[in-house]
PASEBA-1860 file (N, C-alpha, C; in nm, 3 decimals):
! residues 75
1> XXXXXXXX> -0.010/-3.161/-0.007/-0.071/-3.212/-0.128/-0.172/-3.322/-0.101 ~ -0.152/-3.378/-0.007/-0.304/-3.489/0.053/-0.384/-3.441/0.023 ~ -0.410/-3.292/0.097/-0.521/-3.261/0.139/-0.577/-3.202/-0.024 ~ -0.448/-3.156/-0.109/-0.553/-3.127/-0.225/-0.576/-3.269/-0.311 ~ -0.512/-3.361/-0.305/-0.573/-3.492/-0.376/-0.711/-3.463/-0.315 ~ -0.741/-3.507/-0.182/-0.853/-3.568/-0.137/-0.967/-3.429/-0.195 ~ -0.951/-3.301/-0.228/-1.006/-3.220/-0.216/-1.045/-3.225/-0.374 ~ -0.966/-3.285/-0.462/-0.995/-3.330/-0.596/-1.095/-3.422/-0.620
9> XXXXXXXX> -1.044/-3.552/-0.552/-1.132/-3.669/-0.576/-1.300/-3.580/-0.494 ~ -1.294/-3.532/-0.412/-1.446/-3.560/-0.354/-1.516/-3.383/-0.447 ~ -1.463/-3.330/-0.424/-1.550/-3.184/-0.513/-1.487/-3.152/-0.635 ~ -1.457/-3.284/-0.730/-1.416/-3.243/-0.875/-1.460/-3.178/-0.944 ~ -1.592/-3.127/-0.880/-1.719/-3.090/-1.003/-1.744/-2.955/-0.936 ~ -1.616/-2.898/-0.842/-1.622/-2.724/-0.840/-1.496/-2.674/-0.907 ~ -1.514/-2.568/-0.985/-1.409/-2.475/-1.019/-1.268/-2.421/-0.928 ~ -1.312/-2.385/-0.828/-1.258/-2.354/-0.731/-1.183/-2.426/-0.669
17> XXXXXXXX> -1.192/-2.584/-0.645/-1.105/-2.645/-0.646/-1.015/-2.678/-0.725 ~ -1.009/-2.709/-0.842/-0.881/-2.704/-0.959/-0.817/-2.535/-0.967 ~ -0.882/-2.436/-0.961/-0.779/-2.329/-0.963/-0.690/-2.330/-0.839 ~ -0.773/-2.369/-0.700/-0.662/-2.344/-0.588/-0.563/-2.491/-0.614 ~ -0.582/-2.619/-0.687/-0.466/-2.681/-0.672/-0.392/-2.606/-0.797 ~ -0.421/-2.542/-0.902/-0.330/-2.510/-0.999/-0.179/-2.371/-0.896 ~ -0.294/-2.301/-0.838/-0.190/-2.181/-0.778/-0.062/-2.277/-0.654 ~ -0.130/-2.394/-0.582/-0.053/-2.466/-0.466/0.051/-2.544/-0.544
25> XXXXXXXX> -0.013/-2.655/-0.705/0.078/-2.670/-0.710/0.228/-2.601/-0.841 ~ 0.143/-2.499/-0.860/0.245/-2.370/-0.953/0.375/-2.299/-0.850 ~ 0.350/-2.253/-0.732/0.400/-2.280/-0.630/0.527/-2.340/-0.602 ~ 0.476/-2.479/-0.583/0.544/-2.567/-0.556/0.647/-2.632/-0.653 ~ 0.615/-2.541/-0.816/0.738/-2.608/-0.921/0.655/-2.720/-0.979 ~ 0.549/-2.751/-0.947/0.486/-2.938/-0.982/0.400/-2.911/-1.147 ~ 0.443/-2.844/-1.230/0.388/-2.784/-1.325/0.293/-2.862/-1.409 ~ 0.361/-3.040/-1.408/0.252/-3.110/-1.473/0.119/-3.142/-1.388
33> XXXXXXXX> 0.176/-3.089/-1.240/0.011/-3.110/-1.156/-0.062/-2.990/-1.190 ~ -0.029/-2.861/-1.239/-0.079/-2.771/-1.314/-0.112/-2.779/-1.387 ~ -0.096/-2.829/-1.462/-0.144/-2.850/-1.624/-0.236/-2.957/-1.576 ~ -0.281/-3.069/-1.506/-0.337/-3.126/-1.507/-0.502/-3.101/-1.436 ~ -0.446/-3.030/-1.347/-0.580/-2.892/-1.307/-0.613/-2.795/-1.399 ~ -0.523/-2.783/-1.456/-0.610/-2.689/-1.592/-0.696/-2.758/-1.668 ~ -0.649/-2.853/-1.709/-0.767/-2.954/-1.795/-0.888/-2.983/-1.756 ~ -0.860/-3.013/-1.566/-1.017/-3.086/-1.537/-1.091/-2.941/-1.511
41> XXXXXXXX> -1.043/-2.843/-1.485/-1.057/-2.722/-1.490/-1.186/-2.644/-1.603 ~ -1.135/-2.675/-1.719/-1.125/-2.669/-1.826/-1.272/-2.703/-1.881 ~ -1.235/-2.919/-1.842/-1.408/-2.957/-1.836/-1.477/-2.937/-1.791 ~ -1.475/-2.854/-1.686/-1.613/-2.855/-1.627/-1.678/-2.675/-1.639 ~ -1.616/-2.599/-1.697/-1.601/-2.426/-1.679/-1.615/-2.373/-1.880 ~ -1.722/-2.310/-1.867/-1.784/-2.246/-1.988/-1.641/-2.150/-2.021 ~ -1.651/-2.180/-2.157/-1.512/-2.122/-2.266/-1.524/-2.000/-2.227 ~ -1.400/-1.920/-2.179/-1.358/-1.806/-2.163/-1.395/-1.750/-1.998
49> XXXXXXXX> -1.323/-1.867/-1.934/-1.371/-1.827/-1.805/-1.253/-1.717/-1.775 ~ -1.264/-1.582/-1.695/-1.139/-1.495/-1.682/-1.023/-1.596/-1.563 ~ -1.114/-1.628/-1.472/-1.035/-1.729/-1.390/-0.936/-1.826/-1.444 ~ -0.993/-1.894/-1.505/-0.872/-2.005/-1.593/-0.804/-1.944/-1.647 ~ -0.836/-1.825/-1.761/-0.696/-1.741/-1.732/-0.635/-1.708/-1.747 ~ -0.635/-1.640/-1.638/-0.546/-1.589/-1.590/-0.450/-1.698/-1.491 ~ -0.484/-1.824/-1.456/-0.417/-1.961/-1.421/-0.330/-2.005/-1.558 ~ -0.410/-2.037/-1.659/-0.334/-2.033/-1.766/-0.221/-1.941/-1.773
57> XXXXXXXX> -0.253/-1.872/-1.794/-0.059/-1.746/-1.807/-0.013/-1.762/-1.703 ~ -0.076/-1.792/-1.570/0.047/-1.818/-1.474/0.148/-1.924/-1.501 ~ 0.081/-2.052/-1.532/0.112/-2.195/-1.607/0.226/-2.140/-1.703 ~ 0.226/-2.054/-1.810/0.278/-2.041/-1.918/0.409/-1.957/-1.913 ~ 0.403/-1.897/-1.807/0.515/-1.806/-1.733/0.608/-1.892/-1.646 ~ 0.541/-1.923/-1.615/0.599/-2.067/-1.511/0.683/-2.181/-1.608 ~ 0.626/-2.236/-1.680/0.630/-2.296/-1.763/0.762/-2.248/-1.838 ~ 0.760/-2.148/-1.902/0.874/-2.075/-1.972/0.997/-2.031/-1.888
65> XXXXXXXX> 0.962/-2.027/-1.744/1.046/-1.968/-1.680/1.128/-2.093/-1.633 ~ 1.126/-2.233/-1.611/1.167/-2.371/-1.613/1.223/-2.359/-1.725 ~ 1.200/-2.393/-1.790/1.257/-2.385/-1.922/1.388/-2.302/-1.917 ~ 1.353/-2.167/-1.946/1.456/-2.094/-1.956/1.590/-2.107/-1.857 ~ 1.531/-2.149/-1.713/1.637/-2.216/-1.619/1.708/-2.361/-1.682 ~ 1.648/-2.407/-1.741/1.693/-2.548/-1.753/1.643/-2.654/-1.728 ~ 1.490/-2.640/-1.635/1.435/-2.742/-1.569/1.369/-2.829/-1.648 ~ 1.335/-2.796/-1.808/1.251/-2.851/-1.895/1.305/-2.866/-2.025
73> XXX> 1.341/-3.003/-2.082/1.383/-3.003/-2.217/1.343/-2.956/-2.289 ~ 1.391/-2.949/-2.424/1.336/-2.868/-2.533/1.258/-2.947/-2.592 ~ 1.124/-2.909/-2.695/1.054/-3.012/-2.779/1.149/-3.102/-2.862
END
């Protein structure tokens, strides 16, 4: 995960970097570091990119699938 901080801070302003930290840290269970690459994601990428997504439903599957284990309180 260093290497994707540092890969955040210096090329924030490519796409490609927020989708590969969303898949490393979806992965890894770190779901709010997902969600948080989706956002900067988000700002910088014209509405209806297919890339985001399809990151998005990974997020949301993921997301639900915590949940449904137990890993995530309820609203």
């Amino acid at each position: 995960t260093k290497y994707l901080n540092l890969l955040q801070e210096h090329a924030k302003d490519q796409l490609q970097t927020h989708l590969m930290c969303c898949e490393v840290f979806r992965r890894k269970g770190r779901l709010l570091k997902v969600l948080q690459a989706i956002k900067r994601a988000s700002a910088i990428t014209p509405r209806g990119n297919p890339e985001l997504h399809v990151c998005c439903v990974r997020f949301l599957k993921a997301f639900e699938a915590a949940r449904q284990a137990g890993g995530v309180p309820p609203p």
